[in-house]
N, C-alpha and C positions, 0 to 999 in steps of 0.2 A: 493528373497523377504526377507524383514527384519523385526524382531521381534521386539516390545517394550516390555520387560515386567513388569509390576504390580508388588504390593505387593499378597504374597502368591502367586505366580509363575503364575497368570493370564498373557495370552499373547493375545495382538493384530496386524496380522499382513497385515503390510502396503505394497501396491507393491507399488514400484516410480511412477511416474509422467512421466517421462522418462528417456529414459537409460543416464547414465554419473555417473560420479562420484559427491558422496554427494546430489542427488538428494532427495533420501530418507530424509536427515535431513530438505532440505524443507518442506517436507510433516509434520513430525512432528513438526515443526514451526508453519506452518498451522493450526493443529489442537490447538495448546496450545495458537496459537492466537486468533482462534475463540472463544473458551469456555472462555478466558479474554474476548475476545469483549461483548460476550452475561452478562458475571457478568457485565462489565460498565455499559450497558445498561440498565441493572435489578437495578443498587444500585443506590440510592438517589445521591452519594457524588457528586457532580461535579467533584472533583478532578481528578475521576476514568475515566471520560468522556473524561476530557480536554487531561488527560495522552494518549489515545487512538488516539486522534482528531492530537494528535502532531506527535505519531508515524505514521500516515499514509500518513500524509504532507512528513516526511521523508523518507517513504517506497516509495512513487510516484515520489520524486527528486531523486532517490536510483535506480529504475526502469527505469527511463529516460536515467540516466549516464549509466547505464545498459543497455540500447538496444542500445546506440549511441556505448559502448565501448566494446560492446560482443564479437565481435570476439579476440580482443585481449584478452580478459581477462578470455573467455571458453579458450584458450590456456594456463592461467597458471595451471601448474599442482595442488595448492595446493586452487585456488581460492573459490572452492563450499565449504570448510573449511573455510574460510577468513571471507565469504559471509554469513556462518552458525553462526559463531563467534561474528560477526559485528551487522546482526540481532538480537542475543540477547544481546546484548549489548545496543543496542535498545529500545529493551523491557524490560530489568531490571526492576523489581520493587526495585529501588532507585534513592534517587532525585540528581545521576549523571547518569542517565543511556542515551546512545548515544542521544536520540528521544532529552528530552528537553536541551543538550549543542550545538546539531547540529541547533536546531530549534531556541532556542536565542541566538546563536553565530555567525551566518552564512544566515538562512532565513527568522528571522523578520526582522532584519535589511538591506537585501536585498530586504524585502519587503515594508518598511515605506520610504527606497532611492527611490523605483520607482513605489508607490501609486500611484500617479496622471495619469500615463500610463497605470499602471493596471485595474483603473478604467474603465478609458476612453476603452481600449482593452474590458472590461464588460460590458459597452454597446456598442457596435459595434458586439461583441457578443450575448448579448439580440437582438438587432434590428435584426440580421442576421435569428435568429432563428424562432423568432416575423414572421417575410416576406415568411420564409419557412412555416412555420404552415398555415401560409394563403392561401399561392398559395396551399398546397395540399386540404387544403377546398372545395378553389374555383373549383382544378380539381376534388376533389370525386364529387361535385354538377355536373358538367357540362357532369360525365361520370353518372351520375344517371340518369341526363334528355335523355342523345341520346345514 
């Protein structure tokens, strides 16, 4: 188990998440993401918001490439480092840090090329979801009557 510690020799200690190497520095990512997330959410600024809103656009395409490329990539030896590295780099507070060069370099404009598809996929997904909600209505009603 591994220790963080404080100023004035306070310690808090974190077990991993699961065994591997660098798993631990997840954890502590975690937590310094969370307590950012809840200041965004506390402060007026939009800025703080939007910075947040961007990072997690990028953590979810980050995530994706990550479970399609996992097994190759749990096999580099140095990756949970990379991956520790990358994420803050990410979350930097400065105005180059990975979230907003990834996200206007690479997936707004991946995503204003292919609007009109994404929409359309957004309602087809609305209506999909819409037809579900219904049918289980109609079946809690029809298991209430018999």
């Amino acid at each position: 188990m591994k220790s963080v510690y404080f100023n004035q020799g306070n310690t808090i200690r974190l077990p991993p998440l699961t065994h591997g190497d660098g798993e631990e520095h997840n954890q502590i990512f975690a937590l310094l993401v969370d307590i950012e997330k809840i200041l965004a959410i506390e402060s007026e600024n939009k800025e703080d918001k939007l910075k947040w809103l961007t990072y997690w656009v990028i953590y979810g395409v980050f995530s994706i490439f990550e479970c399609a490329a996992g097994i190759v990539l749990y096999t580099l030896p140095a990756y949970h480092k990379v991956k520790s590295i990358f994420l803050m780099w990410c979350m930097a507070p400065v105005d180059w840090n990975g979230s907003r060069i990834l996200y206007m370099n690479f997936i707004r404009p991946f995503f204003y090329k292919h609007k009109t598809m994404m929409d359309e996929l957004d309602e087809k997904i609305t209506e999909v979801i819409d037809n579900v909600k219904m049918e289980g209505k109609a079946n809690i009603k029809l298991n209430m009557r018999g």
